[in-house]
C-alpha positions in Angstrom: -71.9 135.3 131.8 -72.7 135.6 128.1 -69.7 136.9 126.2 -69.6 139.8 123.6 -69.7 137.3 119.8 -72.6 135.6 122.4 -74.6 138.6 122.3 -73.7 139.9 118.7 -74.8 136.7 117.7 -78.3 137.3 120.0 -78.8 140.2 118.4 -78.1 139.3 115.0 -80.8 136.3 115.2 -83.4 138.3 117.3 -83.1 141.1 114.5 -83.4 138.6 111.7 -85.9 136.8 113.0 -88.1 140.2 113.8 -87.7 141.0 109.7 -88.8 137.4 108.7 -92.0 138.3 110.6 -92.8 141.3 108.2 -92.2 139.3 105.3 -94.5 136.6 105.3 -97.3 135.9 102.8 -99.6 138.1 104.5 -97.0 141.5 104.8 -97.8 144.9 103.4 -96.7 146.2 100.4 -95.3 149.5 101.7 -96.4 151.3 98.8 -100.0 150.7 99.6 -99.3 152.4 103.0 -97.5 155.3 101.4 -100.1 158.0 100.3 -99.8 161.8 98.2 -101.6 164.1 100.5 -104.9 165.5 98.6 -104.2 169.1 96.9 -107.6 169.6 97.1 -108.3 170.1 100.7 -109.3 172.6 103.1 -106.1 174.8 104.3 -105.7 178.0 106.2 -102.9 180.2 105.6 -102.0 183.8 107.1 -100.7 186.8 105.3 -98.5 189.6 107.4 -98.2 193.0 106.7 -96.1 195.7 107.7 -97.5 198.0 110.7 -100.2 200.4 109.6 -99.7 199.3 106.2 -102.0 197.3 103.6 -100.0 196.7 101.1 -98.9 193.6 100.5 -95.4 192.4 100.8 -92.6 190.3 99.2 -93.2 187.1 101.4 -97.4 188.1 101.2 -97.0 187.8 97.7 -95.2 184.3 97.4 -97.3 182.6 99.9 -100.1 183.8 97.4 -98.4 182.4 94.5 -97.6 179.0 96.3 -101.0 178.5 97.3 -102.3 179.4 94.3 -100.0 176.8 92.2 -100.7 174.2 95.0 -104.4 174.3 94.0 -104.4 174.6 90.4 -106.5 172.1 89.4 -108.9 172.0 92.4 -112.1 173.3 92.4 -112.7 176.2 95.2 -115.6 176.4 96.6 -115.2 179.0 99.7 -112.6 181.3 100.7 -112.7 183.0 103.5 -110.4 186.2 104.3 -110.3 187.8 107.9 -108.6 190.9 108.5 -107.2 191.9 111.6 -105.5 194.7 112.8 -102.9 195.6 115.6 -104.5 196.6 119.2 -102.8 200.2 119.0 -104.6 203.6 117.9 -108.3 203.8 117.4 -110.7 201.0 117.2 -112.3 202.5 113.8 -109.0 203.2 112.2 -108.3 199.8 113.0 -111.4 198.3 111.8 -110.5 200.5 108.8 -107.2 198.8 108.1 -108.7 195.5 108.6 -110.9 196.0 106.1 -108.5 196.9 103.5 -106.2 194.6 104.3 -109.2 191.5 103.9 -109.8 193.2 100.4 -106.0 193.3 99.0 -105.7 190.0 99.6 -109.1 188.7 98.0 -107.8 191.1 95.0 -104.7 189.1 94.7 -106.5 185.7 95.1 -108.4 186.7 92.5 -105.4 187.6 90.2 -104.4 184.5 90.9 -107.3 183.0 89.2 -109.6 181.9 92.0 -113.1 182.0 91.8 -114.8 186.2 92.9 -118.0 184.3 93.8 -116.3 181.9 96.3 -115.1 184.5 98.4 -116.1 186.0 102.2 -114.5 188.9 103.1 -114.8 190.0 107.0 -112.8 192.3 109.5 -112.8 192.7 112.8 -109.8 195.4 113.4 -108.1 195.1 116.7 -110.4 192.9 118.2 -109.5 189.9 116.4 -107.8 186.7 117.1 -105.5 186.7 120.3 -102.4 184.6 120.9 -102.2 182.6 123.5 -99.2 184.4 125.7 -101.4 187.5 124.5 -98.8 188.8 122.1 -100.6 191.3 120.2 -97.6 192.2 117.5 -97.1 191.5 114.7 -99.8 188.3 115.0 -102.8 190.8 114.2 -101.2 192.5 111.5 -102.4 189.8 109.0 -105.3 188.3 107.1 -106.3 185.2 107.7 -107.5 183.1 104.9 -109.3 179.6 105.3 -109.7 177.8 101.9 -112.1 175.0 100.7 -111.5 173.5 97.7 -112.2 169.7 96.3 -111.4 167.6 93.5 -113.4 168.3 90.4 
């Protein structure tokens, strides 16, 4: 039976010789293996507004602002803003809503310095994207906004 300082001293020497393995002449320098993410990538983001409302909120308007900062300095070339609108009340009012909500977004995008011409705006009112546990509130009272942008 091995005693405890037996093992201790096991472990030590196991442990030792496991870090002696990482630092021979062909080892990694770790900060080759670290990387920045890219800036200057394709990211989707969502934008919530109150119900039956398109104006945008306090939250709406920070997300805007932080995306925005996050890609100064990239070059945009699509944008892509989807409103949606809750399932209750009629389909055209909806699609109505929707519609509005797509544009105040793109207008604050675009007061945020992003590129007019890079920019598709869609709705499709209450018959947009569907959770998966079919949860229809508040998840399609939002824009959703997909964004391509690359290094220049």
């Amino acid at each position: 039976m091995m005693t405890t300082r037996a093992i201790l001293l096991a472990a030590s020497l196991g442990a030792a010789g496991l870090s002696a393995c990482s630092m021979g002449s062909g080892s990694v320098d770790r900060d080759a293996l670290v990387t920045v993410p890219n800036a200057c990538a394709a990211r989707r983001f969502d934008i919530y507004f109150n119900e039956n409302q398109d104006r945008l909120t306090g939250p709406a308007l920070e997300a805007i602002g932080l995306t925005a900062t996050q890609l100064q300095g990239c070059r945009i070339t699509s944008v892509k803003v989807l409103g949606l609108a809750s399932g209750t009340g009629a389909a055209d009012t909806n699609l109505d809503l929707s519609e509005r909500r797509a544009l105040t977004v793109a207008e604050a995008l675009t007061a945020a310095g992003w590129p007019v011409p890079a920019f598709e705006i869609t709705a499709a009112g209450d018959a947009g994207a569907v959770s998966p546990d079919g949860v229809q509130e508040p998840l399609r009272r939002r824009t959703e906004v997909l964004v391509e942008a690359v290094r220049p």
